[in-house]
N, C-alpha and C positions, 0 to 999 in steps of 0.2 A: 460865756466868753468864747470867742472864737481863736481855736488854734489853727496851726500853718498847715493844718489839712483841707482848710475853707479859703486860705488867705488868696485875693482874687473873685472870690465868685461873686456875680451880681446878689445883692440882697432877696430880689424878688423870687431867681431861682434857688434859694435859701430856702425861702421861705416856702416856699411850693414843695419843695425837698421834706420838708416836716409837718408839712399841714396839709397829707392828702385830701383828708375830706374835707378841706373847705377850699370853696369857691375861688374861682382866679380871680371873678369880678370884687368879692369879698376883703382878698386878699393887697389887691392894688387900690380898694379903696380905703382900708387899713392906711395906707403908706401915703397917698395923695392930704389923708384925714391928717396924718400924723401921728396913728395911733400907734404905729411901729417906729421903734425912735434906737436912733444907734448913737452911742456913747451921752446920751438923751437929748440927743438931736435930731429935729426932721431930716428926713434923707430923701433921696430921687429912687424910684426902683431899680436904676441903673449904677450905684452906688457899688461899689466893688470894697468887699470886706477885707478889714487889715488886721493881724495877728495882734491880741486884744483890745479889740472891740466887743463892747459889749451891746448886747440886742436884747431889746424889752420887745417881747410878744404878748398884745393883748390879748385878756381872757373872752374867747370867745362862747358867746351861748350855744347852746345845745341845736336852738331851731336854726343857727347860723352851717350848722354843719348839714352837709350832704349823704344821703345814704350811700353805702356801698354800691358802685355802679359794676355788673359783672357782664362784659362780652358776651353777647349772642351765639351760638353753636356758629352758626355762618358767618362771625368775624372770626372765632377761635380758628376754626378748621380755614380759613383765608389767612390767617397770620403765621400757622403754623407750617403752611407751604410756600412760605416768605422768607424766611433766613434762608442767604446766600452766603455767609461769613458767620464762625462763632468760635471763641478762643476763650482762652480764663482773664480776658483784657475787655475783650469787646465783643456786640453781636450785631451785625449788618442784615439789615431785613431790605429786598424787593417792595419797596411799601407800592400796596395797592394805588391807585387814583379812586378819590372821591373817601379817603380815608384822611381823620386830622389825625394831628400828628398827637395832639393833646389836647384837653377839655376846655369849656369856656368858648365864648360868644355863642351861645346856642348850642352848643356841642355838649353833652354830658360824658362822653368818653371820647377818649383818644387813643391813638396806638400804645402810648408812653403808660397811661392809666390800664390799657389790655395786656401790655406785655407785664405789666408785675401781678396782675391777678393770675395770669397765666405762668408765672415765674416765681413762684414763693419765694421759694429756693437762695435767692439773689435778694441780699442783703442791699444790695447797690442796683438800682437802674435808672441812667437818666438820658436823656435827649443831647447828643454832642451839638446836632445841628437841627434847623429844621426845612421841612421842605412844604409849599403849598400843598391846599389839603387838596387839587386836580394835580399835581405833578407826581407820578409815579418815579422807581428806583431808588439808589440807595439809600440808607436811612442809619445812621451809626448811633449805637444805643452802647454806652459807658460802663462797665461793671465794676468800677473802680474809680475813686474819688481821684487817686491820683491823675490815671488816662485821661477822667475829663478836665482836669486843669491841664496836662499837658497839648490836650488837642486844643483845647480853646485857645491856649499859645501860639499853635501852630496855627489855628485860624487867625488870627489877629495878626500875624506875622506872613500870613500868605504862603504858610508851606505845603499845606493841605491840596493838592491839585486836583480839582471837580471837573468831569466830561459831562456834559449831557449832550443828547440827540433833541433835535426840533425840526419838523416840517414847516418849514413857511410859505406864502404866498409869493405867485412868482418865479422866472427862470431869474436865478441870481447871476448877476453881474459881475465880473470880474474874480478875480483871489479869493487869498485871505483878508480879511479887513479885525483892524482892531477898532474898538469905538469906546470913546468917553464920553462922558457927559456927568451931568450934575444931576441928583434923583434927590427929589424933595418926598416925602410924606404923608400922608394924611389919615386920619381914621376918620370915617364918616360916622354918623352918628347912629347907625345899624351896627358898629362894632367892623365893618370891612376897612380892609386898607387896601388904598390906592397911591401909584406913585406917579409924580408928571418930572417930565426932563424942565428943570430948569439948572441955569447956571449957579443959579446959590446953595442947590441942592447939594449934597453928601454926593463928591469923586466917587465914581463907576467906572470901570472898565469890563469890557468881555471883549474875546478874540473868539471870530464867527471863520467856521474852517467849511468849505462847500465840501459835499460825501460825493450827493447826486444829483445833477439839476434836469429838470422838466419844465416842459413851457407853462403848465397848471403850478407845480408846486418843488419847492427844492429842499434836499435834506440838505440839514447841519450839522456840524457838531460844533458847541457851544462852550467856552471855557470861559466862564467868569475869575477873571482877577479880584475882583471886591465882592462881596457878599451880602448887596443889596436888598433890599423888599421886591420883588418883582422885576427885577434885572433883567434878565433876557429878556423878555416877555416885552416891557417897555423900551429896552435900548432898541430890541428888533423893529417894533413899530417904530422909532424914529425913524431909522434907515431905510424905513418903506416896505417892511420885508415881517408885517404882523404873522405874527405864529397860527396855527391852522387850532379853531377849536376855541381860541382866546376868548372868551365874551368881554372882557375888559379891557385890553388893547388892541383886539381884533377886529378884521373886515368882517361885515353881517353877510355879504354876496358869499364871501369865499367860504366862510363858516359853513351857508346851506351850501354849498358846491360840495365840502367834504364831506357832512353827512348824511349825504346820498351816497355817499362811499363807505359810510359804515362808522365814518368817527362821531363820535357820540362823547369827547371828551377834549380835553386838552391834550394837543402832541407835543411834549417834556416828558423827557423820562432822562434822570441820572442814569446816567448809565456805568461809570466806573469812580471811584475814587484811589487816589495813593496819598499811600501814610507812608512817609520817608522813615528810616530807622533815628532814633533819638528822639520822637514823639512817642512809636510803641516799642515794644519789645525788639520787632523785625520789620522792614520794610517790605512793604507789601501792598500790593493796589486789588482791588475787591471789585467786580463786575458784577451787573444787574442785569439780565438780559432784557431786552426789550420783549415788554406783552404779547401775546397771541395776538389783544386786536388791536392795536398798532403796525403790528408785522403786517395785516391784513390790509389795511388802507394804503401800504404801499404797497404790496400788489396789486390792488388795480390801482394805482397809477403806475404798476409797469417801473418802479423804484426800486432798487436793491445795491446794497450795500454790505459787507464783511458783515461790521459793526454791528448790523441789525439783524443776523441771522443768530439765533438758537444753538449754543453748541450742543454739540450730539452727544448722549451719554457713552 
């Protein structure tokens, strides 16, 4: 039976919550089957649990479960020089690029599945948000049932305010510009998601602020309003301004243009988030500095910005 410690969370991250070693694929197809059934009702994975509800968890086989997957010395010693933020609330890690966030589609670990191996300790850890497995910076990890129903409030509410830095294609034009549009969905049948602008899609917003512009390429800073699949990435290429690195919404000319310059990735990186007081304990905004080699590709394009420079210890 579910008490008001749960009341709010999606079912599926329930579920995920108690059944480490089984499979995410396993798990959603439990819930599509019907074989997880709330109050003995099929439900959506996106079902949001109410204070006595009950959940039938099917019995799963043995061959259904997954062996303990333990981080590599070379993820451990890369995560453990990742926390920028850690409190008895919460722990903000610098997440690498090219790191998921959590296991499933191909992936047999993820930072969320690293950080508790690495974290015994912590009764509690889960993922408030997430971020593309190519988007480096912050990364807010929960150590508290509560925190994470209060943040996910504060996401849903829009209190939560996210910076990121992006390189785009382009000496940008004018101001600041805010942009909406409509972001439809898809999973392809490899397990990727993709999003296209359409009007019937799921309301989007982001407000694109110019840092530094260049006739080759201009920095941003990126505040999304809505908390889309691929938001910047695609609101940018609508407005003709594709992100540098992009393979999925990006230009292929400008892509080899940067990495002759060294990028070798997607340029997104979170760079700060604020938590207003009355979500955590204290209010507080959490910075992520941007990577060595990021910093590097806008040196040579002769790009520099506050924003992107490394505070000194």
């Amino acid at each position: 039976m579910v008490d008001a410690e749960y009341e709010g969370q999606r079912v599926d991250n329930f579920l995920m919550a108690r059944l480490h070693d089984v499979p995410r694929t396993r798990i959603y197809r439990g819930l599509r089957r019907g074989e997880v059934r709330v109050n003995k009702g099929r439900i959506d994975p996106a079902y949001r649990l109410r204070v006595g509800d009950i959940v039938r968890i099917p019995p799963l086989h043995l061959h259904e479960r997954r062996q303990a997957v333990v981080p590599n010395r070379q993820l451990v010693i890369q995560l453990s020089l990742s926390t920028v933020y850690e409190d008895e609330e919460l722990l903000v890690l610098n997440k690498p690029s090219g790191c998921a966030v959590h296991g499933g589609s191909g992936e047999r670990l993820g930072i969320i599945e690293a950080m508790r191996s690495m974290r015994p300790e912590l009764r509690f850890l889960e993922l408030v948000h997430r971020l593309d497995r190519d988007t480096s910076g912050c990364l807010l990890l929960a150590k508290k049932r509560s925190i994470l129903k209060q943040l996910h409030q504060g996401l849903r509410e829009r209190k939560l305010r996210k910076r990121y830095l992006v390189l785009v294609r382009g000496c940008w034009r004018g101001g600041s510009r805010r942009v909406e549009s409509g972001l439809r969905k898809r999973t392809l049948p490899s397990g990727e998601r993709v999003v296209r602008c359409d009007a019937a899609g799921k309301p989007s917003t982001t407000l694109f602020h110019p840092l530094a512009i260049d006739s080759q390429a201009s920095l941003l800073q990126a505040t999304p309003i809505t908390g889309r699949t691929h938001q910047i990435r695609a609101q940018a290429a609508l407005i003709g301004y594709p992100v540098a690195g992009d393979a999925k919404y990006g230009d292929r000319d400008f892509n080899q243009k940067m990495a002759k310059l060294g990028l070798r990735r997607l340029f997104l990186h979170a760079l700060s988030v604020r938590l207003p007081g009355g979500l955590t304990s204290n209010d507080r905004a959490v910075i992520a500095p941007m990577p060595d080699d990021l910093q590097a590709v806008l040196q040579r394009l002769e790009i520099s910005h506050p924003l992107c420079t490394r505070p000194q210890p």
